[in-house]
N, C-alpha and C positions, 0 to 999 in steps of 0.2 A: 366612431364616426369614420366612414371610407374619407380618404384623399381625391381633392379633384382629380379628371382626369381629362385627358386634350381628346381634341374633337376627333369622332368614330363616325370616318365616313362608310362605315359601312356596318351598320347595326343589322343582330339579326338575331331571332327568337326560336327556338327550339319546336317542334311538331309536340302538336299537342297528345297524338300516338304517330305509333309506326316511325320511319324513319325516312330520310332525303338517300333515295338509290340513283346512281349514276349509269350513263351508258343505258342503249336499247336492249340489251341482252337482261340487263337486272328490272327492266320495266314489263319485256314479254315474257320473262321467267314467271308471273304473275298470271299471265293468261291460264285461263279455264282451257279443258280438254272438249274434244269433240267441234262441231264444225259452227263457225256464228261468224256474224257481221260486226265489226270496228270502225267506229267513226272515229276519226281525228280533226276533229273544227279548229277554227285559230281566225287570228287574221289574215287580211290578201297578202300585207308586207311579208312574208315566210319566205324563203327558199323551198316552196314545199315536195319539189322533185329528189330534191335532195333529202328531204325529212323521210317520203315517202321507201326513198330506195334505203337508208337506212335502216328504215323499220322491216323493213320488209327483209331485209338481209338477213335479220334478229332472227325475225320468225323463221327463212327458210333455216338458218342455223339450230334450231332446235327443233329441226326435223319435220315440219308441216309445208304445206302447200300456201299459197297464197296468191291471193289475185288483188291488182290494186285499180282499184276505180276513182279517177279524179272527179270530182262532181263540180268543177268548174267548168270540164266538158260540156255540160247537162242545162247549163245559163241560158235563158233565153234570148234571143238576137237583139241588140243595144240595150243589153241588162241593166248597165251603169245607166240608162237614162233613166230607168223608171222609182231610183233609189236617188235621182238628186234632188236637192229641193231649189228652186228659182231664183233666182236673186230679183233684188228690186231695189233699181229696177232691173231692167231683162239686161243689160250690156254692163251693168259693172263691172270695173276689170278686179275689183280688190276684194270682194266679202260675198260672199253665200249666207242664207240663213243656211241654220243647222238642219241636218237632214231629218226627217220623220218617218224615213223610208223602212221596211223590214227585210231582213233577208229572203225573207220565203218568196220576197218580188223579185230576187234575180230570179225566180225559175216559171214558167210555164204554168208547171204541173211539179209537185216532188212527190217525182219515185221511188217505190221503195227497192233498196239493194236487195238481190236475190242471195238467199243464202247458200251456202257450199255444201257440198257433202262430205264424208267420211273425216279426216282430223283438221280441212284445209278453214282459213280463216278470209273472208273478204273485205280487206281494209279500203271503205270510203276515206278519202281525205279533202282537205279544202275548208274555204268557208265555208257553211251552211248543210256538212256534213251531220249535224245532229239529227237533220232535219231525214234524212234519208228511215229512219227506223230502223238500228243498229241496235243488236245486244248488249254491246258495251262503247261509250263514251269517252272519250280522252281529251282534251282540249293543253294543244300546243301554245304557249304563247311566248310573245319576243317584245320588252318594253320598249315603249315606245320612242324613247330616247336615239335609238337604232335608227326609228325611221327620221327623224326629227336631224340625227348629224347626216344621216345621207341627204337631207336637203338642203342643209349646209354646205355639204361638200359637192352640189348638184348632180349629188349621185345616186338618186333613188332610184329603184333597178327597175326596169323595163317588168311591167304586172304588178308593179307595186299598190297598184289601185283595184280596190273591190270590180271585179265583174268589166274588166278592160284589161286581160292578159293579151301581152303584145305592145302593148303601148306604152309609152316613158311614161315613173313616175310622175305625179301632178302636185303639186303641196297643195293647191286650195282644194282638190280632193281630200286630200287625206284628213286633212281638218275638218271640214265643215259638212262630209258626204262619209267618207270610209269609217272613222272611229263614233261619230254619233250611232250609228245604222249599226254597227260589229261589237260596241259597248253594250248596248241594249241586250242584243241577241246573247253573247257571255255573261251576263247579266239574268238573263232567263233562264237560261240551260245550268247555270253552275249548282244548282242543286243536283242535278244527276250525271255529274261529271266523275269517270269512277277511274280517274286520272288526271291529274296536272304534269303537263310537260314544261319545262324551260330550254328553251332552244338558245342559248346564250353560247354555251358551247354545242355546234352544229352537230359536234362528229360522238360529240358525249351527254349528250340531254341531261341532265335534272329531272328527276322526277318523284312526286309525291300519291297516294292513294287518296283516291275522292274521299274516303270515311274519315282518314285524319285532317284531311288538308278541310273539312266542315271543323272538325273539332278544333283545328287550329284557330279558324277563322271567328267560334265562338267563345273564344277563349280571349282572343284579342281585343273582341269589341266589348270587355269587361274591364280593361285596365289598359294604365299607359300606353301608348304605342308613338312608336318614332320610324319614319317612313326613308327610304335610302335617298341618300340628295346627293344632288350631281352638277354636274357647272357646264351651261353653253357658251361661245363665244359670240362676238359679235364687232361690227366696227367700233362702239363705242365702247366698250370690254375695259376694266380696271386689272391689277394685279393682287390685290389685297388676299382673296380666297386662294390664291395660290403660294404665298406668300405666309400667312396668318396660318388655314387649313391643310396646306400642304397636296390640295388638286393638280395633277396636273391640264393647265389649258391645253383645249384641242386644238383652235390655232393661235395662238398665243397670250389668249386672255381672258377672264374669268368672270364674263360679264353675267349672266344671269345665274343666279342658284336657286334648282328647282329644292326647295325644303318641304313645301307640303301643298301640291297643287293637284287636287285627288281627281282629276281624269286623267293624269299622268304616272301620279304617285303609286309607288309599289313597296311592299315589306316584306323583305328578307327571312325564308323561313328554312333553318338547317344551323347546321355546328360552323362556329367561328372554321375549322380547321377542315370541314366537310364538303360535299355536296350540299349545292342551296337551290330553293326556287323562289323565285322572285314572283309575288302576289301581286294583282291591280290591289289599291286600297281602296276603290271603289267597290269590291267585292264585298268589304266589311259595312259596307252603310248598304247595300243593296239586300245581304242576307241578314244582317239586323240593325234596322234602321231605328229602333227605339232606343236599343242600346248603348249605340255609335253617338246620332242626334239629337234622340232626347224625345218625348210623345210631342211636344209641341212644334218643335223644330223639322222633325218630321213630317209633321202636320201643313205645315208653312212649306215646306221645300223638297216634298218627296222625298227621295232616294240621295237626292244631290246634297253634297257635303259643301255647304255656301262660303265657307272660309280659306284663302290661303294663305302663306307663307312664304317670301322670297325673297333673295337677296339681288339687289343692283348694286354693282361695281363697279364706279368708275373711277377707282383712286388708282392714278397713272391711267386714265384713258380720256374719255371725252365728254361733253353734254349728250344727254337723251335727246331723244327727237323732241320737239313741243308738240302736245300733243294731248288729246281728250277723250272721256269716253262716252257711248249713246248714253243717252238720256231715257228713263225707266219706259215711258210707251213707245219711243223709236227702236230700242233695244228688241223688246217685246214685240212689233209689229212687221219690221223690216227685217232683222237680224235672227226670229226666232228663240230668245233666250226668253223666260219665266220672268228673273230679274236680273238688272244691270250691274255693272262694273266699279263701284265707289269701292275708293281705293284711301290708304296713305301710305304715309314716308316715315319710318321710325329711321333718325339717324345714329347708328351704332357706331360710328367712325367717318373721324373727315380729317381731309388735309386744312392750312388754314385759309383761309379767304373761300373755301368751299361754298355756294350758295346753290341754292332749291328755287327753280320759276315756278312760280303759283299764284292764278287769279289773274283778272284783270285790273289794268291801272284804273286810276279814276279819269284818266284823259284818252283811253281806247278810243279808236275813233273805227272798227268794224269794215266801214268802204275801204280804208287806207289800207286796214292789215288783210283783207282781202286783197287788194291788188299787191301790194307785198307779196302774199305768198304766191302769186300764178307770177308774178315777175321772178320769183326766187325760183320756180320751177321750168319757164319759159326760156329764163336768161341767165339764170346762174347768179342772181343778183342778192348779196349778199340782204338777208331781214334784219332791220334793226328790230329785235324781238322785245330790247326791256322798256320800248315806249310804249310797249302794247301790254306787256305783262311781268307783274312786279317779282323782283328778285330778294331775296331772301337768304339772312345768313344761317349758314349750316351751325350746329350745334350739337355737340355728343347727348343725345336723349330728348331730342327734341322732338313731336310728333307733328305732321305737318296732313291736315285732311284734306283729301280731292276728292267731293261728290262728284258724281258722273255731270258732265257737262263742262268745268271747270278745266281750263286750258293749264297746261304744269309740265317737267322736268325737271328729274334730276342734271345736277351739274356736275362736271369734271371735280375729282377729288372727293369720293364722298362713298362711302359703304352704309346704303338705304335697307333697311328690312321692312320690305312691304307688305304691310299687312289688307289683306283684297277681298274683295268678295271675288270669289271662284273664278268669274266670267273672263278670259283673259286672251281672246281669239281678235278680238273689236278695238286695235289701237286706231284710234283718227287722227293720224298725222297730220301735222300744219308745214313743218319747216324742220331740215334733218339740217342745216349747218353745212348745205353743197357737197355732204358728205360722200364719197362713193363706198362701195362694196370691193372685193376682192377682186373682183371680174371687171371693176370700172363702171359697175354702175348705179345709178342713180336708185332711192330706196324709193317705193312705192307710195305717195303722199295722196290718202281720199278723202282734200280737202272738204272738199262738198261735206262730206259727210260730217267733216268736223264744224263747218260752222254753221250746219243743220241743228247741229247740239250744243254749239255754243251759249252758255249762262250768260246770258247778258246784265242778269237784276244783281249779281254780289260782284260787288268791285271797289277799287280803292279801300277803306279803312275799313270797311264791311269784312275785305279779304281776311287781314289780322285778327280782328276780333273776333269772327267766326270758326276760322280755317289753322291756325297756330293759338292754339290754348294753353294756357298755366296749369300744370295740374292744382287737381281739387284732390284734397284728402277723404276717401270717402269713410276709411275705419282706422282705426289702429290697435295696438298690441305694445306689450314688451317687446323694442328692438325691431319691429316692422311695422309695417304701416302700406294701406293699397292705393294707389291714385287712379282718379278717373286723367287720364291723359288725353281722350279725343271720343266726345260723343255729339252727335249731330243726328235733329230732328228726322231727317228726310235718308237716313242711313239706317238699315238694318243692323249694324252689327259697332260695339264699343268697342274700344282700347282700354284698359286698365296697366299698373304697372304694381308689380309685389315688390317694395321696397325691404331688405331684409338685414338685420346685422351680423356677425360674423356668427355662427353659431346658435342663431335666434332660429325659431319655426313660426312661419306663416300660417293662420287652420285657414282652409275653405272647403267651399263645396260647391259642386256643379248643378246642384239644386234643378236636376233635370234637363241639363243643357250645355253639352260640349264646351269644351276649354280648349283653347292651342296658348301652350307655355313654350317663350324662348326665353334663352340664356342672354341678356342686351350685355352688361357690365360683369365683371367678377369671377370667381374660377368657376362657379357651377351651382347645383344643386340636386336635393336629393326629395324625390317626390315620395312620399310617405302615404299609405291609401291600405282600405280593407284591414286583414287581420293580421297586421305587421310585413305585408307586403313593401318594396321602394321597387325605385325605378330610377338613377341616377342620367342628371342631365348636366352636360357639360358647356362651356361658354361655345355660343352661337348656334345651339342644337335646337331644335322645335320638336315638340312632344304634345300627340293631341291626346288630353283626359275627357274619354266617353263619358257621353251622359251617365251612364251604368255605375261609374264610379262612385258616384256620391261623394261623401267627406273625404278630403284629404288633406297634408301638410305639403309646404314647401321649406326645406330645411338647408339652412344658406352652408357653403362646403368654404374653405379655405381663410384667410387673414381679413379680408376687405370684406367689406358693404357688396351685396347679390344683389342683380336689378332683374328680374323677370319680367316681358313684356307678355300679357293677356289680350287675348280676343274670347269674346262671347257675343251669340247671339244675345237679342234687349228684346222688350216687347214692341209690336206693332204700333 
């Protein structure tokens, strides 16, 4: 039996052929002889002048000619408009539906690159470079985490927005216009991608061969996978993950931990000690979605991986905003998403007197806490928020359910693992605690929007006994036992919990339908699958078992009782 081990913030899985080569010189050493066309697609966020002039260095250094065509150039005149989708209404300042725009609409017309004569190669680059009819394909990419701290640090660089070079970074671009519209499009193409780049290091790329970098890809969505997780800051930012995990905070605090939220989420593919490329994992539900989700899950939710995984931190920091999310036909209608945002609170750690706001009181009185909030925004006036909505004591393993529409916050002191459906752009803030930002200001609160969605029919005692559940035993075994911890009518997706003794094995199976296993309590765990396959998970680690899996064990690692927290899709 292996020995626990402490958390790997940085897990990464081997290529399934070929190998992880570094630097442009070992990516063009690859290049075919004679004269052709190079596309390098990516996203807008790139430094791609800089990508460009190093590639191109490569090639003249191994003795050929080269001509570089930006096909950003090539956009047609307010390109960005014809790729954003509307809001609504028309002047919102906070929220975009998601875009449905394609790339081939920033262009006119796409051209095709003329090819070269004699040894010389003509690299297209940009976004939307696939599109030009290139002999060979490459696709640069740069997680997204990059663009996401430069808007932290209000420094997203001038072009950072699809099809608007010249112009400062935008964040409600990038979210709700740039990555829907450039997801899709890497999404389509990565079938005949006959390269992956990592631009993490600018001056030294990463990079893997399109034939392995499939074979990796279907190799993964056959077993365990554990996705790279990373920690943003924020004003109400705890210490706990820096502290426990050993992150360092970028300014000073370890408020959200991305663990598995797959429009973001990426895995790690090279040698602990090597060159590595960091994958979207949305790649793996895109190229096999039966695999990954499961035929039914698929069925239900396309491509999109409906679950995620994350940590809030607020022990040493503050309260969350109060705050909600649409409701399944406003989500759907105004917002542009399939389905909505039902969320909970697994709590994995608290300080004491910790408490969770969730639901409304049974004496909410709606006109009042409306005027409350525009006087809280108007005048700085502080909300008495717990006449309006009930507080709730924190407890290590307690699950706390928020369907969309239901008003909630975590509290000061308390390390939550939120287990969510996907959707995670549409916070409707009511009231931030007069908090400022770094800059002195005020956080962004669309009210409207949240008490457009406010659940008015559960409240008071309804809240408890619907929304904080006992677990139920649903199986047991020698030394384990599984609990249902939190499943609700009007929610797509359960909570389960693998209860485990020192040394005991859990059997289950995915019976068709994706698993996300964390580590809540205990030193760890070792996941058992296939024909004596494992996959060791450590405490606080998240590991999604693909539909493809079928039967597996969970096999509890060290002295103490293993508490594993489950998500799975239920039936409709």
């Amino acid at each position: 039996m292996p020995a626990p081990r402490t958390y790997d913030p940085l897990p990464t899985y081997p290529p399934a052929a070929g190998e992880v080569v570094a630097g442009w010189p070992a990516a063009v050493s690859a290049l075919p002889s004679g004269p052709f066309v190079l596309a390098v697609d990516g996203p807008a966020a790139l430094d791609w002048a800089a990508l460009a002039e190093g590639l191109a260095a490569a090639v003249r250094s191994a003795g050929r000619d080269v001509r570089l065509l930006d096909v950003r150039d090539h956009y047609a005149p307010a390109a960005h408009e014809r790729i954003a989708a509307e809001p609504v209404p028309a002047d919102d300042p906070f929220f975009t539906p998601l875009s449905r725009g394609d790339v081939a609409d920033l262009f006119d017309a796409v051209p095709r690159a003329e090819r070269p004569t004699g040894n010389a190669v003509t690299v297209a680059f940009g976004p939307g470079a696939a599109l030009w009819g290139p002999d060979l394909l490459w696709y640069a990419d740069l997680p997204k985490r990059y663009a996401e701290a430069a808007v932290a640090q209000r420094a997203l660089p001038v072009g950072a927005n699809l099809g608007r070079p010249g112009e400062a970074g935008d964040l409600v671009r990038l979210f709700y216009t740039d990555w829907p519209v450039l997801d899709r499009h890497r999404d389509a193409i990565a079938a005949r991608v006959d390269r992956w780049i990592d631009v993490q290091e600018p001056a030294r790329p990463a990079s893997l061969e399109g034939t392995a970098l499939r074979g990796t890809l279907a190799r993964l969505a056959r077993g365990p996978v554990r996705t790279r997780p990373y920690f943003n800051s924020t004003p109400w930012g705890g210490q706990w993950a820096a502290g426990e995990l050993g992150f360092t905070p970028q300014a000073g605090n370890t408020a959200l931990g991305y663990e598995l939220i797959a429009p973001e989420a990426g895995v790690v593919i090279g040698e602990k000690d090597g060159p590595q490329v960091e994958i979207p994992f949305q790649l793996l539900c895109a190229g096999h979605p039966e695999d990954m989700l499961g035929e039914d899950v698929h069925r239900r939710f396309g491509t999109s991986f409906p679950i995620r995984f994350d940590y809030l931190d607020t022990m040493g920091g503050g309260n969350l905003s109060l705050h909600l999310h649409p409701r399944e036909r406003y989500m759907r209608e105004v917002f542009g998403w399939p389905y909505t945002q039902h969320e909970t609170y697994y709590v994995t750690a608290c300080d004491e007197g910790a408490r969770v706001l969730l639901g409304l009181t049974a004496e909410a009185d709606l006109d009042t806490m409306r005027r409350q909030v525009e006087e809280a925004i108007a005048d700085a006036t502080p909300m008495p928020v717990e006449e309006h909505v009930q507080s709730h004591p924190s407890t290590p393993g307690q699950l706390f359910m928020i369907p969309a529409g239901t008003p909630h916050a975590s509290g000061a002191g308390n390390l939550v693992l939120e287990v969510s459906a996907t959707p995670y752009l549409y916070s409707l803030r009511l009231y931030d605690w007069l908090r400022k930002d770094a800059a002195g200001a005020s956080r962004p609160l669309p009210y409207e929007h949240g008490f457009a969605n406010l659940d008015t029919a559960r409240r008071g005692e309804d809240v408890t006994k619907d929304l904080v559940q006992e677990p139920r035993t649903s199986r047991a075994g020698e030394g384990w036992r599984e609990e249902v911890i939190g499943a609700l009518p009007e929610m797509f997706y359960a909570v389960h919990r693998h209860v485990v003794a020192p040394g005991a094995a859990l059997p289950d199976d995915t019976s068709g339908r994706f698993h996300i296993l964390n580590v809540a309590a205990g030193a760890g765990a070792v996941i058992e699958y296939g024909d004596g396959a494992t996959h060791s998970l450590a405490f606080a680690e998240t590991l999604t078992i693909p539909a493809a899996v079928g039967p597996y064990r969970v096999r509890a690692l060290g002295d103490a009782e293993v508490r594993v927290v489950k998500a799975l899709v239920v039936d409709a």
